[in-house]
C-alpha positions as CSV (number, residue, x, y, z in Angstrom):
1,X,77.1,-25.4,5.0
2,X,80.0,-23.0,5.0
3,X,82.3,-23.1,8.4
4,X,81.4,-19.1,9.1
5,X,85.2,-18.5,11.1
6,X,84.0,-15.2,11.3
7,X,81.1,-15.4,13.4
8,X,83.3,-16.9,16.4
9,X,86.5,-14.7,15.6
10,X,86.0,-11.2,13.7
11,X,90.4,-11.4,14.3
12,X,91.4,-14.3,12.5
13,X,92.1,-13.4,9.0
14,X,93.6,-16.4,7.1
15,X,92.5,-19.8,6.2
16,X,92.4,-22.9,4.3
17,X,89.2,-24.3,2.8
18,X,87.9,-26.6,0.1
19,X,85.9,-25.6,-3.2
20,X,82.7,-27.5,-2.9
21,X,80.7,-25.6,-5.5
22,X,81.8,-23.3,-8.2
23,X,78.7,-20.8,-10.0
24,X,80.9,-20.7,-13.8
25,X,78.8,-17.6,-14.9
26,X,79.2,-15.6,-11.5
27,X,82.7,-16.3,-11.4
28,X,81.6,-17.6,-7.5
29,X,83.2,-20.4,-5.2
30,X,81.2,-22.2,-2.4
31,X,84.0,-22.4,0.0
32,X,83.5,-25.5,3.0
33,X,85.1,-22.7,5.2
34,X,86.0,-19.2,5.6
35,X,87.0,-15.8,7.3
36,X,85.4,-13.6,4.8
37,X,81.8,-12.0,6.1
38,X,79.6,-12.1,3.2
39,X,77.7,-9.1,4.4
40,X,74.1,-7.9,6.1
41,X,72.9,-5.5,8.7
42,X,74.3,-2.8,7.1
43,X,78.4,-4.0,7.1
44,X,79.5,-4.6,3.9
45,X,81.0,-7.8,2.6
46,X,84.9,-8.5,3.1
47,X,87.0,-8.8,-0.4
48,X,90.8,-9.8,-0.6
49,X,92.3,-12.8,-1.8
50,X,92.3,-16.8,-2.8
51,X,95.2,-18.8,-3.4
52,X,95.6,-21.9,-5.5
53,X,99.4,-22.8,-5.4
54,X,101.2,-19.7,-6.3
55,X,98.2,-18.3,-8.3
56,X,96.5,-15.4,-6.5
57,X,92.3,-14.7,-7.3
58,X,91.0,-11.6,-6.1
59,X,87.9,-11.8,-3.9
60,X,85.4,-8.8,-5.2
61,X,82.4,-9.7,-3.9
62,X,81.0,-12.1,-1.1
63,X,77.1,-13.4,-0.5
64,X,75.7,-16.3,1.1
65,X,72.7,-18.0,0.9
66,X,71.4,-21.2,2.1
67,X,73.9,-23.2,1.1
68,X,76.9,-21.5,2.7
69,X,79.2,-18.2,1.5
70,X,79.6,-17.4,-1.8
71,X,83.2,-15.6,-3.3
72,X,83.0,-14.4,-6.4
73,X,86.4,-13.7,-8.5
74,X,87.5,-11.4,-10.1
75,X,90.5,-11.5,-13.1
76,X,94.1,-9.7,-11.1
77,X,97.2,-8.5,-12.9
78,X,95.0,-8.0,-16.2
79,X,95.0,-11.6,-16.3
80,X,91.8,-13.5,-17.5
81,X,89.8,-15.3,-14.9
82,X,90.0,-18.6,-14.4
83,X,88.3,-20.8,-11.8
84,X,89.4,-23.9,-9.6
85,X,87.1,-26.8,-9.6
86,X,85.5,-28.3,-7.0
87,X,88.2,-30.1,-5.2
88,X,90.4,-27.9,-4.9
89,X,92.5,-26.5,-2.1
90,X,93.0,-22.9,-1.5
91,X,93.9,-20.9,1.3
92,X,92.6,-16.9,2.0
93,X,93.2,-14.0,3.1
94,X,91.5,-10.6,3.7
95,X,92.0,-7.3,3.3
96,X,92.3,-6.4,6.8
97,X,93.1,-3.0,7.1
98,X,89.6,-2.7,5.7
99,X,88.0,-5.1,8.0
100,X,89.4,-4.1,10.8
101,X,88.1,-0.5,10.1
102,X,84.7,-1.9,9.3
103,X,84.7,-4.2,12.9
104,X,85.8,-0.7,14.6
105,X,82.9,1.1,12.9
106,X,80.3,-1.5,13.3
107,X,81.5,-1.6,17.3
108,X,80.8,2.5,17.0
109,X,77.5,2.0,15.8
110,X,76.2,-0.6,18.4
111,X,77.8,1.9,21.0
112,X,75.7,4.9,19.3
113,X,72.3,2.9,19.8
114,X,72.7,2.6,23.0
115,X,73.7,5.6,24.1
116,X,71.2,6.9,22.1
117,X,68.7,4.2,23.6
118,X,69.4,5.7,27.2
119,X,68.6,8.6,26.6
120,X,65.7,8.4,24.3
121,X,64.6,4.8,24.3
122,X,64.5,5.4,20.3
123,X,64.4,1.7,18.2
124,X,66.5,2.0,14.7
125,X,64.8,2.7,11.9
126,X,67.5,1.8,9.6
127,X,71.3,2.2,9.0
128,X,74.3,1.6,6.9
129,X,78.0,2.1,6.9
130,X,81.4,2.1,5.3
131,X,85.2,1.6,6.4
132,X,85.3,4.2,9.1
133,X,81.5,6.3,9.0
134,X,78.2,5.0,9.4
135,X,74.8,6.2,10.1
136,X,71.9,5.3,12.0
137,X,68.0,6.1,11.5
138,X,66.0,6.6,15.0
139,X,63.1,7.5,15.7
140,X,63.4,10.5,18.3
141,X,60.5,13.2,17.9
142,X,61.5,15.4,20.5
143,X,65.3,16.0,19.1
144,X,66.9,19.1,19.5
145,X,70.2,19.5,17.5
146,X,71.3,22.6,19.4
147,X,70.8,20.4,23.2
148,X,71.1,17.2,21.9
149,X,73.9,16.9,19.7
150,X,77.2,17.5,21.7
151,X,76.2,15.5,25.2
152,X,75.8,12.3,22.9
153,X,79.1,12.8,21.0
154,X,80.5,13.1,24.4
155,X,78.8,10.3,26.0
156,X,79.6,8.2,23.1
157,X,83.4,8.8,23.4
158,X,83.3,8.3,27.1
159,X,82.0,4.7,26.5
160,X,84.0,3.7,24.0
161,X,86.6,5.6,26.1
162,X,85.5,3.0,29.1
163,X,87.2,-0.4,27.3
164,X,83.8,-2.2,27.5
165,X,84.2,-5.7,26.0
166,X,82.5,-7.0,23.2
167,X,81.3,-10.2,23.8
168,X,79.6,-13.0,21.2
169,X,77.0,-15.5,22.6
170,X,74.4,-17.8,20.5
171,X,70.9,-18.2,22.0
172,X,68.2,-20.7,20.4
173,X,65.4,-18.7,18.7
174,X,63.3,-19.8,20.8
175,X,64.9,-18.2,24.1
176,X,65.9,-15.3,22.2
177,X,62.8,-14.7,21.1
178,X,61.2,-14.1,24.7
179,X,63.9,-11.4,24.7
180,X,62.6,-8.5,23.0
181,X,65.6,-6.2,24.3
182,X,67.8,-8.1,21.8
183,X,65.9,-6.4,18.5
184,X,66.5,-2.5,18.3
185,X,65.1,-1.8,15.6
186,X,61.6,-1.3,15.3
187,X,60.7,-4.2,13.3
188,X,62.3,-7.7,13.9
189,X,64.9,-8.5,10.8
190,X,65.6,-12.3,12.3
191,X,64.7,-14.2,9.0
192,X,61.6,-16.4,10.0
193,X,63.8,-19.6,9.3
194,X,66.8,-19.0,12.0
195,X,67.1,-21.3,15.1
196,X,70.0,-19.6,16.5
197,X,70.6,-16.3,17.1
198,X,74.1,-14.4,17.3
199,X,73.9,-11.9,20.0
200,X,76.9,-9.3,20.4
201,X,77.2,-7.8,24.0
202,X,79.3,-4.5,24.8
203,X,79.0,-5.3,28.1
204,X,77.2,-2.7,30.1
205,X,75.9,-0.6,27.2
206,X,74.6,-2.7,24.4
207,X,73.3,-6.1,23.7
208,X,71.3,-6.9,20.2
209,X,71.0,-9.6,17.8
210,X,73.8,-9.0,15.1
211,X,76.2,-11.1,12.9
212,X,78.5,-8.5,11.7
213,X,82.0,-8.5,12.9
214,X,83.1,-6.1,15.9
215,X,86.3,-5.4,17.8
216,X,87.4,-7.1,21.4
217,X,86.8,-4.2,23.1
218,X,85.4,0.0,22.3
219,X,88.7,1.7,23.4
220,X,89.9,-0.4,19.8
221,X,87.8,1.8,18.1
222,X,89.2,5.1,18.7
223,X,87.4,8.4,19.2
224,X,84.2,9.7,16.9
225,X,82.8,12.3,15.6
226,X,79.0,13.0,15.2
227,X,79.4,14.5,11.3
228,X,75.9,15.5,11.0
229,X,72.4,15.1,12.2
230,X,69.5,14.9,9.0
231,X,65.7,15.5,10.0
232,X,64.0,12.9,8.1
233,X,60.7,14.1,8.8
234,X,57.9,12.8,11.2
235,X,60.3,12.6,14.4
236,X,63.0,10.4,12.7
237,X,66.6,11.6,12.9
238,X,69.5,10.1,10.9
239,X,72.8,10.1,13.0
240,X,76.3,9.8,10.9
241,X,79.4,9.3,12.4
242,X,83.1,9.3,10.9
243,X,86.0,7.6,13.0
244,X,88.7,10.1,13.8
245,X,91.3,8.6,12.0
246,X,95.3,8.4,13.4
């Protein structure tokens, strides 16, 4: 299995690692360790860069599955591709400029469910995001855009606002499991197989199973904005949110 550096610190953004695996028709390394998240609950996968020597591969794509994470290649400098053997030593790095805008919007998301979860007690329904917006499905029949709209903005910033830290734990399914607080959404997503769950905290506001990548603490993410509000029909509301960028 893949060392997963990112599931214990979203801020490191370097390493070395191993080729234990290569997929020759994906263009894909199995990596014995790495800071790139391969993607899930919404965040997308990291890309960036591998190093053999002097040699720089471009990262493109990143997936895991039960074997560890997966980094598929792609050609650079209109170069053709070609890929290490097992063996080999590399080191990595990401692009963090795009991480780091990804863990800030991620952060803004969990901070959106639950303010949205105080006020409404609404589970998520679904969700997605990119570097810097995101949106959120709830379900909330009694929404009103013209009451509803502005106090959550506001109460959003004034949490994120607050410096709450973002903390990372791991339970054992089976005690997380007789915590049904930790699942927002209305349907469990924990894969039937897992024995340890991730759980991130902001303190105070938010605790859910998750194993995206988030910042230390919401005053790192910045101010939001609350871009628009879709009726989905049937009481379900989708939220999106754009960072207010510097």
């Amino acid at each position: 299995m893949t060392d997963r550096l990112y599931s214990t610190d979203a801020y490191a953004r370097q390493m070395s690692a191993n080729v234990v695996d290569v997929d020759p028709e994906a263009g894909a390394l199995l990596l014995d360790r790495t800071v790139f998240y391969p993607g899930g609950g919404g965040q997308p996968c990291d890309v960036g860069a591998l190093w053999v020597g002097e040699d720089r591969l471009e990262v493109v794509e990143v997936r895991s599955d039960d074997r560890g994470v997966w980094h598929r290649l792609g050609p650079g400098d209109g170069m053709a591709l070609v890929v290490p053997s097992v063996g080999t030593a590399l080191r990595g790095e990401l692009d963090w400029d795009r991480r780091h805008l990804l863990m800030r919007t991620h952060t803004a998301m969990h901070a959106l469910c639950g303010v949205v979860w105080e006020r409404f007690a609404a589970p998520v329904t679904g969700g997605n995001m990119a570097p810097g917006e995101g949106r959120l499905d709830f379900e909330i029949p009694d929404w009103n855009t013209d009451r509803d709209r502005e106090p959550i903005e506001v109460e959003l910033n004034a949490q994120l606002a607050a410096a709450r830290r973002v903390e990372v734990a791991f339970l054992p399914r089976e005690q997380a499991d007789q915590d049904p607080s930790l699942i927002r959404t209305k349907v469990s997503l924990l894969p039937a197989e897992l024995t340890e769950v991730r759980v991130v905290d902001i303190v105070g506001l938010d605790r859910q199973a998750d194993g995206g990548t988030h910042v230390a603490a919401t005053d790192e993410v910045g101010q939001i904005r609350i871009l628009k509000v879709d009726n989905k029909g049937k009481g379900f509301r989708r939220i999106k949110i754009g960072l207010v960028q510097d």
